[in-house]
C-alpha positions in Angstrom: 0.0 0.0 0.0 3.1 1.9 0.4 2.9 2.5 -3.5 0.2 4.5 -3.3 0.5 6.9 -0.6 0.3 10.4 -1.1 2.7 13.1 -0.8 0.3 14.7 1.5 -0.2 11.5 3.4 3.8 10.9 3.6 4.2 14.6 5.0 2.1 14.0 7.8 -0.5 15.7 5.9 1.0 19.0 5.7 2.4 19.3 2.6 1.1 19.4 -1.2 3.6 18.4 -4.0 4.3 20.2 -7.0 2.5 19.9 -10.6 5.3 17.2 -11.9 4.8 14.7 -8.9 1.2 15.5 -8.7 0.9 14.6 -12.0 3.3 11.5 -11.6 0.5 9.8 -8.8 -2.3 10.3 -11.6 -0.4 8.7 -13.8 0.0 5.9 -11.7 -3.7 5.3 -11.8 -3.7 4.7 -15.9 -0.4 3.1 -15.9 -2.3 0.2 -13.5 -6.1 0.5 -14.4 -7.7 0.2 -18.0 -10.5 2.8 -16.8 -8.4 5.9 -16.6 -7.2 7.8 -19.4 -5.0 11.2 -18.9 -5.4 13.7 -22.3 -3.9 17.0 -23.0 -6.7 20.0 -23.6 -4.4 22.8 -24.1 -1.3 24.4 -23.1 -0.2 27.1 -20.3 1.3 30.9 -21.2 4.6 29.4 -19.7 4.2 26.3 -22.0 3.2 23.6 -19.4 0.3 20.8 -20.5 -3.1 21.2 -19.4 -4.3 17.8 -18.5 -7.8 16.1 -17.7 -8.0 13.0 -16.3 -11.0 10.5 -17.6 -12.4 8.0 -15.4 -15.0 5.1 -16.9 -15.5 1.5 -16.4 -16.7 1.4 -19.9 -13.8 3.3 -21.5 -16.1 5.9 -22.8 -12.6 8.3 -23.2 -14.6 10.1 -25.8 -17.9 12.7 -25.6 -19.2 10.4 -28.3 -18.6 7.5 -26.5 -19.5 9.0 -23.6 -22.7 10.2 -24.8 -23.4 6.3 -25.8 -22.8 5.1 -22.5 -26.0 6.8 -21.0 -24.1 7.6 -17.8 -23.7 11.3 -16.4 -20.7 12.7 -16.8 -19.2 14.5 -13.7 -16.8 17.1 -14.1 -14.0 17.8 -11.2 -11.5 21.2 -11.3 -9.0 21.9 -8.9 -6.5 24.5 -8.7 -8.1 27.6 -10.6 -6.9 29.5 -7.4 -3.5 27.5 -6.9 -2.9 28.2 -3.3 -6.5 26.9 -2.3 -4.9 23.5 -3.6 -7.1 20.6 -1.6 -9.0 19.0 -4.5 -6.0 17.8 -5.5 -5.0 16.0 -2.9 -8.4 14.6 -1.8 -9.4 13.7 -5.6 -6.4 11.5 -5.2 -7.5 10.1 -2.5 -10.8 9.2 -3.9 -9.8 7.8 -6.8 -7.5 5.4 -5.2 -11.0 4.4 -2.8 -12.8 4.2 -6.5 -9.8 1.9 -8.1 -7.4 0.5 -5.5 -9.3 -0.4 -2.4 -12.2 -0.8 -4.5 -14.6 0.5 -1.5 -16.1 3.3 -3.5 -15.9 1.4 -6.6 -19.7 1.8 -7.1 -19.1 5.3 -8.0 -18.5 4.6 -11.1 -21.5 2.4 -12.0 -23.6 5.0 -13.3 -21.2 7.8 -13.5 -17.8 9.0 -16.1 -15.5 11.4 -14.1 -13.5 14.6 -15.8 -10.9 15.4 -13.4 -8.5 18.6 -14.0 -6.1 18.1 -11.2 -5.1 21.3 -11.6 -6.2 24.2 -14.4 -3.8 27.0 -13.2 -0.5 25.3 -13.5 1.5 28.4 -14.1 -0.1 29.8 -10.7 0.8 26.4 -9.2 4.4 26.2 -9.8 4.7 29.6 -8.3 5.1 28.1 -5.0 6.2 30.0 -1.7 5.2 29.7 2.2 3.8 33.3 2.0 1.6 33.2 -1.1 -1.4 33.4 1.0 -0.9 34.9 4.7 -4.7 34.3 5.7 -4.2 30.3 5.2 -3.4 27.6 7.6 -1.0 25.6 5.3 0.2 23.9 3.5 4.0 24.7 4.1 4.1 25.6 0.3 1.6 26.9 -1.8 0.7 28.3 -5.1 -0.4 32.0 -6.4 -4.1 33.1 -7.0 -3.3 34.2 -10.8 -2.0 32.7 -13.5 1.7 34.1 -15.4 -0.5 36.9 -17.2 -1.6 37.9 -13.6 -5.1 37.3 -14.4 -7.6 35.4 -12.4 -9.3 32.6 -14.2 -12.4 32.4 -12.1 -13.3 35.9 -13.4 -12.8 34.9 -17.1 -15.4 31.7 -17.9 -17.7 34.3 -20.2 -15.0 36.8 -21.6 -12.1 33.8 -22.0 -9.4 36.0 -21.7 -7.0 33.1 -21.5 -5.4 30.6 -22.6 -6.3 28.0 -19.5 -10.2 29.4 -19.8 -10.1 28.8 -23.7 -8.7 24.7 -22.9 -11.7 24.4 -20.3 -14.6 25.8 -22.9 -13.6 23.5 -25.4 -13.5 20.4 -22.8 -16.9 21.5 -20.7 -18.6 22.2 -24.6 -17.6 19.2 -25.6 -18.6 16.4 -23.4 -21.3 19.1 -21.6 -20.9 17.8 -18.5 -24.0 17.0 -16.3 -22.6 18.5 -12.7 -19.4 19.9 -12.2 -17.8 20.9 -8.8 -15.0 23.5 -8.3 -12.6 23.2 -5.4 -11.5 26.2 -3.2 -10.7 27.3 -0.3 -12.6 30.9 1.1 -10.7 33.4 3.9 -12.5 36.3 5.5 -14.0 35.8 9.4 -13.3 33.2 11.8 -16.2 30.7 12.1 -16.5 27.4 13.0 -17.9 25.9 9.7 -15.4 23.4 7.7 -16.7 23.7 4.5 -18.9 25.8 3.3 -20.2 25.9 -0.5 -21.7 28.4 -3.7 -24.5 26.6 -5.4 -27.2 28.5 -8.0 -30.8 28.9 -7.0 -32.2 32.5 -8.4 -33.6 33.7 -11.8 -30.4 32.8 -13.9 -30.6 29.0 -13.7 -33.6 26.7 -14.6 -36.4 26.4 -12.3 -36.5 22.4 -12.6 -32.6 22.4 -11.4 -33.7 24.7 -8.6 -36.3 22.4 -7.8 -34.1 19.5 -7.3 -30.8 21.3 -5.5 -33.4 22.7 -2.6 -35.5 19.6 -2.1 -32.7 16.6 -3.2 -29.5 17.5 -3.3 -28.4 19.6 -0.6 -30.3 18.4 1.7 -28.5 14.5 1.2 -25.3 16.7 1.0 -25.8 18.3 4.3 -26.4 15.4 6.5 -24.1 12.9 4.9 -21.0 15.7 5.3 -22.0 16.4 8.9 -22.3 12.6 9.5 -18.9 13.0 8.4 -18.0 15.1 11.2 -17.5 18.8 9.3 -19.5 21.9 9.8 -21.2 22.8 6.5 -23.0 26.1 5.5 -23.6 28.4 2.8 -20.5 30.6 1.2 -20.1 33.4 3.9 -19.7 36.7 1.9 -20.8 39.3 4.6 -23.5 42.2 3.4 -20.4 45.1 4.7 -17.8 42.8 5.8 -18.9 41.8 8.9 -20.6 38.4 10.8 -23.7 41.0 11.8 -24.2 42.7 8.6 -25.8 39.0 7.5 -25.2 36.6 4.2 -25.1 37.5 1.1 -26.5 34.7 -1.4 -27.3 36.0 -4.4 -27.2 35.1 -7.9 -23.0 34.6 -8.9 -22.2 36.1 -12.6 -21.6 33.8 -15.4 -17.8 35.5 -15.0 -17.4 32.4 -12.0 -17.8 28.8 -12.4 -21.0 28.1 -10.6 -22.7 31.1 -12.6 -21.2 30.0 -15.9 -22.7 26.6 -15.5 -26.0 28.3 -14.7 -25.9 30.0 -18.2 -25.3 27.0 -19.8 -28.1 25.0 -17.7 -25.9 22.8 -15.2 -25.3 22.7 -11.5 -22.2 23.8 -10.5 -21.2 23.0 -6.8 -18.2 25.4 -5.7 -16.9 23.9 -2.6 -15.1 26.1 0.0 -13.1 24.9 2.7 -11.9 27.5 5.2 -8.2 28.5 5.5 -7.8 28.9 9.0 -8.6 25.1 9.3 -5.6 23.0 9.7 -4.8 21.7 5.9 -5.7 18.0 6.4 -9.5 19.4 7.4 -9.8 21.3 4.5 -8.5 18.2 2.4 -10.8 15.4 4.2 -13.7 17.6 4.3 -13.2 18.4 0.4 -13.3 14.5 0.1 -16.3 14.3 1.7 -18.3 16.9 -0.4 -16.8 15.2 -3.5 -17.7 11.7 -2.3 -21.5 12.3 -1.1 -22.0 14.4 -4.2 -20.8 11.3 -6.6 -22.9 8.7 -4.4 -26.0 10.9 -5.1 -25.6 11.6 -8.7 -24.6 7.7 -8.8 -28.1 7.2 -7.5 -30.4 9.7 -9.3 -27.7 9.6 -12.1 -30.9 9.8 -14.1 -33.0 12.2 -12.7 -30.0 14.5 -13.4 -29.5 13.3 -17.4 -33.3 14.3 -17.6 -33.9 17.4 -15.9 -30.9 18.5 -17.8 -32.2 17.8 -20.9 -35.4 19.4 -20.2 -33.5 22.6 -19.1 -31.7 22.6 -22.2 -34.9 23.2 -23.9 -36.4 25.6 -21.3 -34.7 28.9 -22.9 -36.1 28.7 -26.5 -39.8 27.6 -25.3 -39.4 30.2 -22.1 -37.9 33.4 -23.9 -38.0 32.8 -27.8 -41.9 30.5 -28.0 -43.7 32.1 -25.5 -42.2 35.3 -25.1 -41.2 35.3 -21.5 -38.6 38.6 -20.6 -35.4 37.1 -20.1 -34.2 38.0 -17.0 -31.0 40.0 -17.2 -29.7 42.0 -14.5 -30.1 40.4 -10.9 -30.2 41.8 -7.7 -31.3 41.4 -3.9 -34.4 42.5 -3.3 -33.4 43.4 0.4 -35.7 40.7 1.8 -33.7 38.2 3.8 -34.8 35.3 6.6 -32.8 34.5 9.9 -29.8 32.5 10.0 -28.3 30.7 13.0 -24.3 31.0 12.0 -21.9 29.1 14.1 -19.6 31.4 14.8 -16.8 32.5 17.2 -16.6 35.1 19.9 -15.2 38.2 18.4 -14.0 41.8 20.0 -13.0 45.1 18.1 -9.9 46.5 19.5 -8.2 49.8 18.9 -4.8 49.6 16.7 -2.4 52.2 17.0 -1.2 50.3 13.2 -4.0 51.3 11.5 -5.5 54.2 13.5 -8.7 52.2 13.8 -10.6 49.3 14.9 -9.6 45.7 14.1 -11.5 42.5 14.8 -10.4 39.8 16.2 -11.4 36.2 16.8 -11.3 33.7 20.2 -11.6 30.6 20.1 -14.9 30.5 22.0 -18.2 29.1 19.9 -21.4 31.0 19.6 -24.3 30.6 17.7 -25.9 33.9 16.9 -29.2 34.8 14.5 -27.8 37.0 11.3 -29.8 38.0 8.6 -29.4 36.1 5.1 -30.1 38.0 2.5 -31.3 35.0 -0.5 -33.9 36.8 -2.5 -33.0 38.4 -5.6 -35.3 40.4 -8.1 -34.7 41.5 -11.8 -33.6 44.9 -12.0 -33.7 44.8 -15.9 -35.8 42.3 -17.9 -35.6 41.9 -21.9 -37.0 40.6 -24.8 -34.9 38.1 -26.7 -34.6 38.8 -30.2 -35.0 36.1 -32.9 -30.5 36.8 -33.5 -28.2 38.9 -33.2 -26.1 40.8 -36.1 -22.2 40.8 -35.9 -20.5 42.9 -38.2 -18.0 40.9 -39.8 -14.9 43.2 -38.5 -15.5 41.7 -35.0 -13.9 38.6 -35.0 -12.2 39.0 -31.6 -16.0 38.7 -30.5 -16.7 35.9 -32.4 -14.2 34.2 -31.2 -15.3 34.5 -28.2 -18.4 32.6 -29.6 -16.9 29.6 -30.3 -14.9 28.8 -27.6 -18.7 28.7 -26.4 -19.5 26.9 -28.7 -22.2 29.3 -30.0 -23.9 28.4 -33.5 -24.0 31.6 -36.0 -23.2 31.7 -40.2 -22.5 34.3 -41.9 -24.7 36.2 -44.7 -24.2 35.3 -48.1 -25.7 38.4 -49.7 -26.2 42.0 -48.5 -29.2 41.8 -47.0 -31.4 44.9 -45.4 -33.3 44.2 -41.8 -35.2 45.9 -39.2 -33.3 46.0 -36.4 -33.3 47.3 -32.7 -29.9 49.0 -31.6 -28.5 50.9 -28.1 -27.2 54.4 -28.1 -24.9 55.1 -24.9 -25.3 57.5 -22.4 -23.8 58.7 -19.5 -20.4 56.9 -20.0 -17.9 56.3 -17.3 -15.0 54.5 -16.3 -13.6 52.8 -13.5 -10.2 54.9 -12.1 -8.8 51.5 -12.1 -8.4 48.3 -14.7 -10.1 45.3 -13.7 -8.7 41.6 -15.1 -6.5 44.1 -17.3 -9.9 45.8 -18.7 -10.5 49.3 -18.0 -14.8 48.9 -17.7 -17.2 51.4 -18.5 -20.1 52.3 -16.9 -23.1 53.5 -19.0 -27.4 53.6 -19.7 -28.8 52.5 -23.0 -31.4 53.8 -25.4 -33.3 51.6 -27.6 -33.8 52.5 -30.9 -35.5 51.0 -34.1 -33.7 51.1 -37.6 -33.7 49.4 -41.0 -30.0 48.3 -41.7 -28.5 47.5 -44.7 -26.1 44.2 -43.5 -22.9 43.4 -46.0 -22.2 39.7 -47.1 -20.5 38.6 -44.3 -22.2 39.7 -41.3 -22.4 36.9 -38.8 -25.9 36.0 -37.4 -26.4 34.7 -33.9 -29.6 32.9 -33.6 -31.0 32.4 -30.2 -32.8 29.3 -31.0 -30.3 27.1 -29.5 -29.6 25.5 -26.3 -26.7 27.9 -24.7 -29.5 31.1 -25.1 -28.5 31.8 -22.1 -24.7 32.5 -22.7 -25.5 34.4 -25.9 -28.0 36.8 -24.3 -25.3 37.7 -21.3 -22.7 38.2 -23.7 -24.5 40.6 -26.2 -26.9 42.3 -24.3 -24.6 45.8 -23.2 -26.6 46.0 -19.7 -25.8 42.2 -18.8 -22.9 42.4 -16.2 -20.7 40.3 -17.9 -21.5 42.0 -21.6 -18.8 42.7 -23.6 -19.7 46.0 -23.4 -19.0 46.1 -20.1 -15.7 44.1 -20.2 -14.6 46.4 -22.3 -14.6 45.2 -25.8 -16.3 48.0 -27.2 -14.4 50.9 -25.3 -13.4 52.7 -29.1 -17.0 53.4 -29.4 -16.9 55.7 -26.8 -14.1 57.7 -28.5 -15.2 60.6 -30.3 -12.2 60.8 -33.6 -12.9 63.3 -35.6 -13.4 67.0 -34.2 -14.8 70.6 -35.9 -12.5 73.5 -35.1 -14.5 76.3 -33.7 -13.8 78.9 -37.2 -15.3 75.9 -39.2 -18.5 74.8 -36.9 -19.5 78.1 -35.6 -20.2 80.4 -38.8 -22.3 76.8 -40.1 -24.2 76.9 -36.6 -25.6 80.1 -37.4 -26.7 78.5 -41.4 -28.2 76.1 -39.5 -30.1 78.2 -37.5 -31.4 80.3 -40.2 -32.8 77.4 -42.0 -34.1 75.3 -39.2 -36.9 77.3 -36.9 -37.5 74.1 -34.6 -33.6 74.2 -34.0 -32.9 77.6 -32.9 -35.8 77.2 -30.7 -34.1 74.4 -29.2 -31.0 75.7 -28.5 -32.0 78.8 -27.3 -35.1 77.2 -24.8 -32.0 75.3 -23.8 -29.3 78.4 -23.0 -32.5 79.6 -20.8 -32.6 76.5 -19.1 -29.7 75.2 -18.3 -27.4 77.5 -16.7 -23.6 75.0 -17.1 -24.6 74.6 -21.1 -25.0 78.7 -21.3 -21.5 79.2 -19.7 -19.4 76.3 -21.8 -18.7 77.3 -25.1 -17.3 74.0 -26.4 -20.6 72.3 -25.4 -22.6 75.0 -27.1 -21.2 74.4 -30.3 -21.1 70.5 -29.4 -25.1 71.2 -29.7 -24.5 72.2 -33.5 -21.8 69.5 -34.1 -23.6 66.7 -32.9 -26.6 67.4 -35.3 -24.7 68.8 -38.2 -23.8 65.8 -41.2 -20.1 65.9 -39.5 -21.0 64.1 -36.6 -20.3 60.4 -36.7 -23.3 58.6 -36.2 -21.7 55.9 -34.7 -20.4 57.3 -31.8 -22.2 55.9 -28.6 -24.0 53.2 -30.5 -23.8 49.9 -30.3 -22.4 48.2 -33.4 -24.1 44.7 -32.1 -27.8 44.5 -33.4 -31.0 42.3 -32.0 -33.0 41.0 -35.2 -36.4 42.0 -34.9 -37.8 42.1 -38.8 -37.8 38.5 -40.6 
């Protein structure tokens, strides 16, 4: 048995090893079992192999063959965030209870496990004792980032990178029917284990919500707790703090768990606490992973089927029967009471900071807190029959298909009626964000008939990842590209009219338009900052003068309304 002990079991559970000798154990499994298979699915910036491991009694090592099996697929990721670096360890361990010991070997009955053992490898290998100072071990561990410096788990919609672009291709390929994402969460002391990020708002199907509330979580709560951990809901606090209460509200499809609510799966994140010793956080890992494969063994197809059906559930819900697509979430401000199991905490004055800063015992209390778990739908929309993509924009459609997303292209110039957004009240965050400098802005609606080249790409909606297109085209959906960023040069104003050349043909155009001058001079009257700026007073003339570009502010994206 010596064979197959772990590095972290042979460090008296304290240490994890690095990506080579992690990789190494795996490949110990296929070397010695017909049912595992390790592929390749893309490459690092810093040139390292990103590897799944596939897990079948039937050797389905294929989506195809997978798909022909009629078993649910399970899809495992570890290491996004490379210093919370449990799954790793405890995926090991419960594959060698799946295949060696053979005790869990029923696991695979009904199910085919993806395993990435770990996605951010570049992170990963960027190993030091201080890359995370709120975490209780390992000795070594990885960095959040990856080499561009850019966090994964904030790029599943935008794809951004090269690690992101290798998981769309995997996840569209064999579609998995559950996936679960391991981390590990910092923030207040409290004396839950493992807590977890599940979706059960407006952006997910109804049928999925149906089954997580009255099936699956509460199986996955008792059997972890049997288990001996503390399990609760992922503690972000309303202002930071235990009283403020819970925040659970509907994640953006930027993170895993909202990404695989867009495309109509369950997405468990599991997220052990860091000021737990690191063989918890690895056992209690195990155990969410474990009870969460023994149920899906079980109602393996209960899953299959409500997944199909939610598949479907977009077209008939927004496109058949005209339903408004949901599309900006929020709370509502309601909230219901929530015993947390916390610990005893004081706020003491620091001459360091010049303020107050809490701080933990190690006494238990169990205190009522608000949890905030309602949200409401701030915008709602109608989904057009497609999209229209000029043909210039293929960094956006690129972006389509590592989704996966179904469009052509015309074939003729073609004229449509079409809906577009004018911008308004554009901002910008003082600060980048993921390396994006993101606007902030309203829309207008507007009708227009548009003459369309050959070429322009059409996105219908009428297809099963609705959902995805919607949040990635619609400007106002959080994760737009609009508001990534992709469309920042239509903000830019690039051509200018000197004041000698605009302002002798303001005063033509007042002359020969009467409703005009009335406008601009009911406007001086009004509004006192526009009668004192000259450069916005002949900005009036400018912007209605043939000079102006007309596609400044507008959205060069357009919703298909005509036939």
């Amino acid at each position: 048995m010596n064979y197959w002990l772990t590095h972290f079991e042979k460090s008296g559970m304290t240490e994890s090893p690095d990506y080579y000798a992690t990789l190494k154990y795996f490949e110990k499994f296929e070397k010695n079992f017909p049912y595992v298979k390790i592929q390749d699915i893309g490459t690092t910036p810093q040139g390292r192999k990103l590897k799944v491991i596939i897990v079948s009694k039937d050797k389905a090592f294929t989506p195809h063959q997978a798909r022909k099996s009629k078993k649910a697929i399970v899809l495992i990721q570890n290491g996004i965030h490379s210093g919370e670096i449990e799954g790793k360890d405890a995926c090991k361990l419960l594959l060698r209870e799946i295949l060696v010991t053979k005790e869990k070997s029923n696991l695979l009955d009904n199910l085919i496990l993806l395993i990435i053992p770990v996605l951010n490898i570049d992170g990963h290998e960027r190993i030091s004792p201080f890359n995370r100072p709120n975490q209780n071990g390992p000795k070594q561990m990885g960095w959040r980032t990856n080499a561009l410096n850019l966090n994964l788990n904030r790029d599943y919609l935008k794809a951004d990178t090269p690690e992101i672009q290798s998981f769309l291709k995997l996840f569209n390929e064999w579609l998995p029917d559950f996936m679960i994402d391991n981390h590990t969460t910092n923030g207040a002391d409290y004396q839950y284990h493992v807590t977890y990020g599940i979706e059960t708002h407006q952006n997910i199907d109804r049928g999925l919500v149906q089954w997580i509330k009255n099936k699956y979580l509460p199986y996955l709560h008792k059997k972890v707790e049997d288990d001996g951990f503390i399990i609760g809901p992922y503690m972000e606090f309303k202002d930071g703090t235990v009283e403020s209460g819970i925040l659970d509200l509907p994640s953006p499809p930027r993170l895993s768990h909202g990404y695989c609510a867009a495309q109509n799966r369950v997405c468990l994140l599991v997220e052990t606490h860091s000021l737990k010793p690191f063989a918890n956080r690895v056992f209690s890992t195990k155990s969410m992973m474990e009870h969460t494969l023994e149920f899906l063994n079980e109602n393996f197809k209960e899953i299959m089927s409500i997944n199909n059906q939610a598949d479907k559930n977009p077209v008939k819900n927004y496109l058949l029967e005209k339903k408004k697509f949901p599309l900006v979430l929020v709370s509502n401000g309601k909230f219901e009471k929530f015993l947390f199991k916390g610990f005893e905490w004081y706020d003491e004055y620091s001459e360091i900071t010049g303020s107050t800063v809490r701080k933990y015992t190690n006494k238990p209390i169990e205190i009522e807190i608000p949890i905030f778990n309602q949200a409401k739908s701030a915008k709602k929309i109608f989904v057009p029959e497609a999209y229209l993509i000029p043909q210039e924009f293929e960094n956006i459609i690129r972006v389509l298909k590592h989704h996966h997303i179904k469009l052509t292209q015309l074939q003729s110039d073609k004229i449509f009626k079409v809906e577009r957004y004018r911008f308004k009240n554009v901002n910008f965050a003082p600060r980048p964000y993921e390396g994006r400098q993101l606007p902030s802005f309203d829309t207008v609606c507007f009708e227009e008939n548009v003459l369309c080249p050959k070429g322009t790409y059409v996105v219908p909606t009428n297809q099963r990842a609705l959902r995805v297109i919607v949040n990635l085209l619609e400007p106002d959906a959080p994760d737009s590209f609009v508001h990534w960023g992709f469309f920042n040069a239509f903000f830019e104003r690039k051509e200018y009219a000197e004041a000698y050349v605009m302002e002798p043909y303001a005063k033509v155009m007042i002359d020969n338009d009467q409703s005009l001058k009335n406008e601009f001079y009911k406007r001086l009257e009004a509004d006192e900052k526009f009668r004192n700026n000259p450069l916005e007073r002949l900005d009036f003339f400018y912007r209605k003068s043939p000079f102006f570009d007309k596609g400044e502010n507008v959205y060069p994206v357009m919703r298909l309304i005509g036939k």
